[in-house]
C-alpha positions as CSV (number, residue, x, y, z in Angstrom):
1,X,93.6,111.5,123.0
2,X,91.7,108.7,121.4
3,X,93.4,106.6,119.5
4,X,93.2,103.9,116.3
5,X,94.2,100.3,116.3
6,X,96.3,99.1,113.6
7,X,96.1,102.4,111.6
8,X,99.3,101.8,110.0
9,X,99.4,103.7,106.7
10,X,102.1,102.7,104.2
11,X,101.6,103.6,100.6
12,X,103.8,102.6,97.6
13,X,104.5,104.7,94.4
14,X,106.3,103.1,91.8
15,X,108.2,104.7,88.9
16,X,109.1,103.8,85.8
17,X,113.1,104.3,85.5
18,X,114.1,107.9,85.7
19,X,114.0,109.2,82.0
20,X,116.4,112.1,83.3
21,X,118.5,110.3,85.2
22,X,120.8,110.3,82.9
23,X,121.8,113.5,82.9
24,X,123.0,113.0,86.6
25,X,127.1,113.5,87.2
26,X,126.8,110.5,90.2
27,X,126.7,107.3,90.6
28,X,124.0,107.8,93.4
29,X,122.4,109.8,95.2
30,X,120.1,110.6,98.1
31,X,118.6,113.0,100.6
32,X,116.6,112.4,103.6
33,X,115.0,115.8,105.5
34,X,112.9,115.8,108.0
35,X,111.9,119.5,107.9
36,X,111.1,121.8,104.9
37,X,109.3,125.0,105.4
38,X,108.0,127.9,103.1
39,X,107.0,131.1,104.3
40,X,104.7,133.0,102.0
41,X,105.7,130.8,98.9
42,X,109.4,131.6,99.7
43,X,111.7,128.7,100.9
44,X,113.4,129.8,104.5
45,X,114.9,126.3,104.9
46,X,117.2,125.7,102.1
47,X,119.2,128.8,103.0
48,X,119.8,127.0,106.2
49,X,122.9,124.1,105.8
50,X,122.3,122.1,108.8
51,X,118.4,122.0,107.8
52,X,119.6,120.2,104.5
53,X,118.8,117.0,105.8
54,X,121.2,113.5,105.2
55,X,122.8,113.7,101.9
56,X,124.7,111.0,100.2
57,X,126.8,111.4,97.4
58,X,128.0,108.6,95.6
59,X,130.5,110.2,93.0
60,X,133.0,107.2,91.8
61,X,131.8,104.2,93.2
62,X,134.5,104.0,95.3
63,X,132.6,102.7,98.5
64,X,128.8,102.9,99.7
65,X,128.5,106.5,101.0
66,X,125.8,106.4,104.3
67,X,124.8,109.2,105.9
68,X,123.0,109.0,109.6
69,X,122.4,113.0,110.7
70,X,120.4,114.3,113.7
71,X,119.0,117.6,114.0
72,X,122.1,119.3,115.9
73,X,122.1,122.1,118.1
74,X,122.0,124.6,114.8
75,X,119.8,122.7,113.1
76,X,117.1,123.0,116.3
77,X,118.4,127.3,116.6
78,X,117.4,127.3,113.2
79,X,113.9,125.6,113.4
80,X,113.3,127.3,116.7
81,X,113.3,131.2,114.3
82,X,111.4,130.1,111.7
83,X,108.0,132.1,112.1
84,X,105.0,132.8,110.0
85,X,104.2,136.5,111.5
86,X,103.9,136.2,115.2
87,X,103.0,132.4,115.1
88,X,106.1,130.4,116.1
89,X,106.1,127.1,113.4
90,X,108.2,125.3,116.0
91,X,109.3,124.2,119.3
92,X,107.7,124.6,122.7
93,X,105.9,128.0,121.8
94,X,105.1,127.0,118.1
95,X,103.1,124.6,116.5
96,X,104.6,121.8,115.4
97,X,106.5,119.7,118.2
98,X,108.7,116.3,116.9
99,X,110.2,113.7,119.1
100,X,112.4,110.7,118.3
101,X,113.0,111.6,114.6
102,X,116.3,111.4,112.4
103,X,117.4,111.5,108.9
104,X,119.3,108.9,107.1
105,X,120.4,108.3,103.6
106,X,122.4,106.0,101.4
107,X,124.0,106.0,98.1
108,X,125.6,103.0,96.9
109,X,128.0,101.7,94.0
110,X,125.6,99.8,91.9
111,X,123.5,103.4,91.3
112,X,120.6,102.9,93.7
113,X,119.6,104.7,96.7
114,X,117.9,104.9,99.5
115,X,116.6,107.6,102.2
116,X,114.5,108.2,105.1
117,X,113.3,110.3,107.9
118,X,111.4,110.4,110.3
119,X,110.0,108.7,113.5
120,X,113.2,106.3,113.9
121,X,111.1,102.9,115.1
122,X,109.7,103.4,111.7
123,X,113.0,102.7,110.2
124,X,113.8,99.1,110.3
125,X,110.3,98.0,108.3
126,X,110.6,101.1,105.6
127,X,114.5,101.0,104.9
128,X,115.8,97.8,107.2
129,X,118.2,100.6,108.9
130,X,117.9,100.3,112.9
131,X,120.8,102.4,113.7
132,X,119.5,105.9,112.8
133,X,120.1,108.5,115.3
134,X,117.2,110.2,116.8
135,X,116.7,114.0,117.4
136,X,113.6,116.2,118.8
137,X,112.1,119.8,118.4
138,X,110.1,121.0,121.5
139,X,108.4,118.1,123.7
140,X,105.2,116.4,121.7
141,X,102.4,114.7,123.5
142,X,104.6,111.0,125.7
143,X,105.1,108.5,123.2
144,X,104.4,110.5,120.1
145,X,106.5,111.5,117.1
146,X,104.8,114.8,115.7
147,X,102.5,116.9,117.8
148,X,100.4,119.9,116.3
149,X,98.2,122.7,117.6
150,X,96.1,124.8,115.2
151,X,93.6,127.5,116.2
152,X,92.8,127.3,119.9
153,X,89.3,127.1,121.6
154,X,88.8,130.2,121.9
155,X,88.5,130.9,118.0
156,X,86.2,128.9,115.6
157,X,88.0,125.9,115.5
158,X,91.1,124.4,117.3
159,X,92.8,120.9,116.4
160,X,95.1,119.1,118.3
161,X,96.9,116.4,115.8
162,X,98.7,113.5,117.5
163,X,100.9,111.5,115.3
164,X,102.1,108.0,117.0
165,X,104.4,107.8,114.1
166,X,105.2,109.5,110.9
167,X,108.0,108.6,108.5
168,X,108.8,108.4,104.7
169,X,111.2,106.3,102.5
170,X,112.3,106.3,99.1
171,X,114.4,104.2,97.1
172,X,115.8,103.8,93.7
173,X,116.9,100.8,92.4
174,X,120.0,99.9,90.0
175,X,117.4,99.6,87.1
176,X,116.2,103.5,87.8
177,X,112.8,102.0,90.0
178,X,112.0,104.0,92.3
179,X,109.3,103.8,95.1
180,X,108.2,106.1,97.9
181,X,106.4,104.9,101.1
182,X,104.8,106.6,104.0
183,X,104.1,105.8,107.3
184,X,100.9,107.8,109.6
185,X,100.2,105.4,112.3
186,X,98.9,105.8,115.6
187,X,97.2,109.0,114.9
188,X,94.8,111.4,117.5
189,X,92.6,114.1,116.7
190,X,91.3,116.8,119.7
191,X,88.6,119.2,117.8
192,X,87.6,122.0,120.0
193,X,86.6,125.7,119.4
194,X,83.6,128.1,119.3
195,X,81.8,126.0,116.9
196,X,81.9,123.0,118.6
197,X,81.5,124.3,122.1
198,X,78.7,126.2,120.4
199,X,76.5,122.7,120.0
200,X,77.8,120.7,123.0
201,X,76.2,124.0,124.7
202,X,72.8,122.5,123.9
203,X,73.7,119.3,123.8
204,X,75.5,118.6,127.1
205,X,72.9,120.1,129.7
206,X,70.4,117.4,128.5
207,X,72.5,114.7,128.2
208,X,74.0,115.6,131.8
209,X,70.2,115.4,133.5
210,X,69.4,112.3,131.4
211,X,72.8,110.4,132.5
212,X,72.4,111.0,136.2
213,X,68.9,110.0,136.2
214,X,70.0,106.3,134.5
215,X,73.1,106.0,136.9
216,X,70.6,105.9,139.8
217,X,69.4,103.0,138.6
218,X,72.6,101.2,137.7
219,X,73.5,102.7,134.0
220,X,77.3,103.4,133.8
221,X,76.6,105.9,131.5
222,X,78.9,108.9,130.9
223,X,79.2,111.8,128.7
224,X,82.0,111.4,126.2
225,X,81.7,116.0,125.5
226,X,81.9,116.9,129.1
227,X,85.1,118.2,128.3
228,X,83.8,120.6,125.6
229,X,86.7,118.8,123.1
230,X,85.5,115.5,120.6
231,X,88.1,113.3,120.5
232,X,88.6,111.5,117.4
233,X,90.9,108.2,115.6
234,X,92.2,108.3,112.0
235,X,89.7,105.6,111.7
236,X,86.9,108.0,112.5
237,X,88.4,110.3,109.4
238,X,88.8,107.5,107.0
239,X,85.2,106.5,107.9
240,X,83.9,109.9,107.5
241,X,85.7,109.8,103.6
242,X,83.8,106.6,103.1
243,X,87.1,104.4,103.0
244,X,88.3,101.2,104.6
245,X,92.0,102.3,105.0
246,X,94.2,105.4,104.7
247,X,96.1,103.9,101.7
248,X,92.5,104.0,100.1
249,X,93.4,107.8,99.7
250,X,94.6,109.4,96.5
251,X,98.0,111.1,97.4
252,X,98.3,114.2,98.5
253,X,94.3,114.2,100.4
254,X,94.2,116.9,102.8
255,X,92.9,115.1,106.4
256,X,91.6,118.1,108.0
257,X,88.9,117.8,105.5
258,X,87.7,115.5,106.8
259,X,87.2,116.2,110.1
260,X,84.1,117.8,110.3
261,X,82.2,115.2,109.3
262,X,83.8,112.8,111.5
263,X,82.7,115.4,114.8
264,X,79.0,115.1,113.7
265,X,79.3,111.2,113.0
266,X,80.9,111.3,116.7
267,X,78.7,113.5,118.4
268,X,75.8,111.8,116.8
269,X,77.0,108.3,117.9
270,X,77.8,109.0,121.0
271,X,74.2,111.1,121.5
272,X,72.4,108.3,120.0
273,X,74.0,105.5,122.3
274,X,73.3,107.5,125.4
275,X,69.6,108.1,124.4
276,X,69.3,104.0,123.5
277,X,71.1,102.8,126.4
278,X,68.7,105.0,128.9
279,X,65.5,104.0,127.0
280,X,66.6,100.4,127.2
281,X,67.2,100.5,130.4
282,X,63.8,102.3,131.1
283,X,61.9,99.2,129.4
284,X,63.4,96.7,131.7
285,X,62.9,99.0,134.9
286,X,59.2,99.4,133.7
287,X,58.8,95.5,133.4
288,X,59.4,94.8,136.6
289,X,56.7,96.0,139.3
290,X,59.0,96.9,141.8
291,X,60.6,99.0,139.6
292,X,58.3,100.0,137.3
293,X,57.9,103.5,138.9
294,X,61.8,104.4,138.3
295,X,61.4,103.1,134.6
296,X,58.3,105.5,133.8
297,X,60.3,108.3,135.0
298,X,63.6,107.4,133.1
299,X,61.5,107.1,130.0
300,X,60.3,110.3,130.7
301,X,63.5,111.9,131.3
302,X,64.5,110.3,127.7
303,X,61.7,111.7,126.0
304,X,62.6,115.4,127.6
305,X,66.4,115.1,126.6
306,X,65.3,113.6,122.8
307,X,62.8,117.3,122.5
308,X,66.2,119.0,122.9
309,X,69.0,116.7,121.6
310,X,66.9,115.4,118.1
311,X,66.7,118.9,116.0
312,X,69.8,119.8,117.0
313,X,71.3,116.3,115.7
314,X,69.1,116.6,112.6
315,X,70.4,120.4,111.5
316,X,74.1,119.5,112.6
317,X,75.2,119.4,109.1
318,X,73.9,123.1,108.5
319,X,74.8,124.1,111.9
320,X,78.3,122.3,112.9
321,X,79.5,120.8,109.4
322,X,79.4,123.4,106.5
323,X,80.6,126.5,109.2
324,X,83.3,124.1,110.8
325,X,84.6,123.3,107.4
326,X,85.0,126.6,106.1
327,X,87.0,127.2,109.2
328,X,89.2,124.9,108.6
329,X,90.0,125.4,105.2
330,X,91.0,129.0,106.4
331,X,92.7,127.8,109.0
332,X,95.1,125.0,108.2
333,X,95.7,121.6,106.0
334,X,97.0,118.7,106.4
335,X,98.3,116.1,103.6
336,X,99.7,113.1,103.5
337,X,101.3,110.8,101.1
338,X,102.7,113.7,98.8
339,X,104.7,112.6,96.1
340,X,106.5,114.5,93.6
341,X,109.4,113.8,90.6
342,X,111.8,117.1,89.7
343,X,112.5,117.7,86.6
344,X,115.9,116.2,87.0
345,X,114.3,112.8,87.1
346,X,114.8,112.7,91.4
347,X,112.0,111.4,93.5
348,X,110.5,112.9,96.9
349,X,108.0,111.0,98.8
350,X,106.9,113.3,101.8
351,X,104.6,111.7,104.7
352,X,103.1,114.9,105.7
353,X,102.5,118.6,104.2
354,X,101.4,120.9,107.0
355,X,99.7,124.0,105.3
356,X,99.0,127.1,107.6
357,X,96.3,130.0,105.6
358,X,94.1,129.4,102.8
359,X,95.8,127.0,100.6
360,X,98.7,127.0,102.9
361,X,99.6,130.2,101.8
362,X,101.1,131.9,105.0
363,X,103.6,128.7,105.4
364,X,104.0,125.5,103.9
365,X,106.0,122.8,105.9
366,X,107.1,119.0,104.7
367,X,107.6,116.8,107.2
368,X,109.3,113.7,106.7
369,X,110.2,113.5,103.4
370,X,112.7,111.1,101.5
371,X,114.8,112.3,98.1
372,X,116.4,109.5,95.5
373,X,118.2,110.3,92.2
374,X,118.7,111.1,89.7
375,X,121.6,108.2,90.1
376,X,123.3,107.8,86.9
377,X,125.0,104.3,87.8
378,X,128.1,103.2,86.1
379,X,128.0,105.2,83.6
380,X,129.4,108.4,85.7
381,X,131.7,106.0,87.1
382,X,135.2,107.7,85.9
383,X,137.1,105.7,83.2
384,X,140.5,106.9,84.5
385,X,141.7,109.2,86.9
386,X,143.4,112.8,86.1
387,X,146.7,111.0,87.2
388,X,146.0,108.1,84.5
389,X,145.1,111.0,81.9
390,X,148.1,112.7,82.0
391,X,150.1,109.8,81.8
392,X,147.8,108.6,79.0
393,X,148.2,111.5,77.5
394,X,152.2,111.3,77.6
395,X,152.1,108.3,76.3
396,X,150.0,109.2,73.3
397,X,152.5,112.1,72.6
398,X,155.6,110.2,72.5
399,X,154.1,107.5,70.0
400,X,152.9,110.5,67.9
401,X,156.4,112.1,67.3
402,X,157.8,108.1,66.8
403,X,154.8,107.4,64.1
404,X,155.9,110.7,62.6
405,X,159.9,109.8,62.5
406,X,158.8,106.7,60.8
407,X,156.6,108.5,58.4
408,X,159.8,111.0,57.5
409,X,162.3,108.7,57.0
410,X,160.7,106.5,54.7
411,X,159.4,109.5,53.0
412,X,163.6,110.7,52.8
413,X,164.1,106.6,51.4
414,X,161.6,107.1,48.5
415,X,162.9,110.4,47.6
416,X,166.5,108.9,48.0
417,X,164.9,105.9,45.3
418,X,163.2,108.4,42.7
419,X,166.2,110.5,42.5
């Protein structure tokens, strides 16, 4: 799985204090969940309590109220069911695979908030928290927190999505600021399929003759598509979007749409440096005399392998791109940095949205995402108790019928005066 250096992705969305969050019963609040899925448009989560995710409550502001939950033996049972027809979504025998994730949130007396979930080494440097408590859901790739397979090389297209590490965050502070960040770090694509095998079909057998020809004579070369798969880094999609970074992405920009523009910019690269490595390398073999023979036949090898390679490297985006992309927007998306405020003034920041079907319309599932608010602060901090009330409200009763015995008797004095 090829990976990308330092392709750390954290975003930042700020919002202005939550208009709404007034209307909020609690001092604080906040939800971190790693998992929310929707099956045909209908939630099949929610219904679920142990798939709720870390909730803190802050009530009364009678003590910071943490919350550190794993996904526990009925939250797995639970994830393990949940299928969109007869595709399992997760676990060993479904799609999405998640290791070394937890949930955590955090409400606290001075009405902010603060959630996460997610890959748990992501936690220290998005909420300062080391201590949350980490849970998987089937076995992903070693060392990875989210693994996904979609399609399979035997249909058009089939992706392989290796995430190093995915988590969200959100926070809200005292002031009603609150701010969402994502990280997507570490992060492998494996494109394969019918479409692809389709072109490394032509491709490979020249490239194969060419590269053993130049290894005779001391080349190295290889052939990066032997394997029939392209292999590529989140760098390679970014590069293919015409961005420096990730975080130069609007939210909510689907990945996978990437992609097949990144597999020609790979196939053609890696073509291009075979062909330029093998005609260098013929130049130099030609200049010498004792070599010169070996060099005239390299050179003509390259000229073969360029009669077959070069149209098909011209028409790639007719013939790999525009077909491979209307695949993929059948079969699956892939969005990150999704952000969204409910009505009620709360804020979700949500690393990844997994859609499976045109427009993610045979299941929709968040993963990682990270709920604040609405917190109303101090002003749902309880004045007095229901103890204090009634006693209050004693009170108030006896001083009402000694006002009104005052009020009488000087009433009974005046009339006592007059007559």
């Amino acid at each position: 799985m090829a990976r990308a250096a330092a392709a750390t992705a954290v975003a930042i969305a700020l919002a202005v204090p939550a208009t709404a969050a007034r209307a909020a019963d609690v001092v604080s609040q906040a939800n971190g969940r790693l998992v929310s899925a929707s099956i045909g448009g209908t939630n099949v989560t929610d219904a679920i309590l142990a798939l709720r995710g870390a909730s803190a409550v802050n009530p009364d502001a009678s003590g910071d109220v943490t919350v550190d939950q794993p996904l526990d033996a009925s939250a797995l049972a639970g994830l393990i069911g949940i299928s969109a027809g007869s595709t399992n979504l997760f676990g060993d025998n479904g799609i999405i695979q998640l290791g070394g994730v937890g949930q955590y949130a955090q409400a606290r007396d001075d009405g902010s908030s603060s959630a996460f979930s997610g890959a748990v080494s992501a936690a220290p440097s998005l909420i300062g928290v080391g201590t949350v408590t980490p849970s998987s859901v089937g076995s992903p790739t070693a060392n990875q927190s989210a693994t996904f397979r979609l399609g399979s090389s035997s249909a058009p297209v089939g992706v392989q999505v290796d995430l190093g590490v995915l988590a969200a965050s959100a926070q809200q502070a005292a002031d009603g600021t609150q701010t969402g960040q994502y990280v997507l770090s570490d992060a492998g694509f494996t494109v394969d399929g019918t479409l692809v095998s389709g072109t490394l079909a032509i491709v490979n057998p020249a490239l194969d003759t060419l590269i053993a020809l130049a290894n005779t004579s001391g080349a190295g070369l290889t052939n990066s598509f032997s394997s029939g798969k392209i292999e590529l880094t989140l760098d390679d999609l970014t590069s293919a979007a015409g961005v420096a970074s990730v975080n130069d992405l609007p939210p909510g920009t689907d990945l996978l749409s990437y992609v097949p523009q990144a597999v020609a910019d790979k196939i053609i690269s890696q073509v291009n440096g075979v062909l330029d490595a093998a005609s260098t390398l013929a130049t130099q073999l030609k200049s010498n005399f004792l070599t010169a023979a070996a060099g005239i036949a390299l050179q003509a090898a390259v000229d073969t392998a360029k009669a077959t390679i070069v149209p098909v490297l011209n028409g790639i985006s007719n013939t790999l791109v525009t077909p491979l992309s209307n695949a993929l927007t059948q079969l699956a998306q892939m969005q990150v940095n999704v952000q969204s405020t409910g009505s009620d003034g709360s804020f979700t920041q949500t690393a990844l949205r997994l859609g499976l079907g045109p427009s993610g319309s045979l299941a929709s599932v968040n993963l990682a995402s990270a709920t604040v608010g609405p917190n109303a602060g101090q002003l749902a901090v309880p004045v007095a108790g229901p103890e204090s009330l009634t006693l209050a409200g004693g009170f108030l009763g006896i001083g009402a019928l000694v006002l009104a015995g005052i009020a009488l008797r000087r009433r009974t004095r005046l009339a006592s005066v007059q007559g």
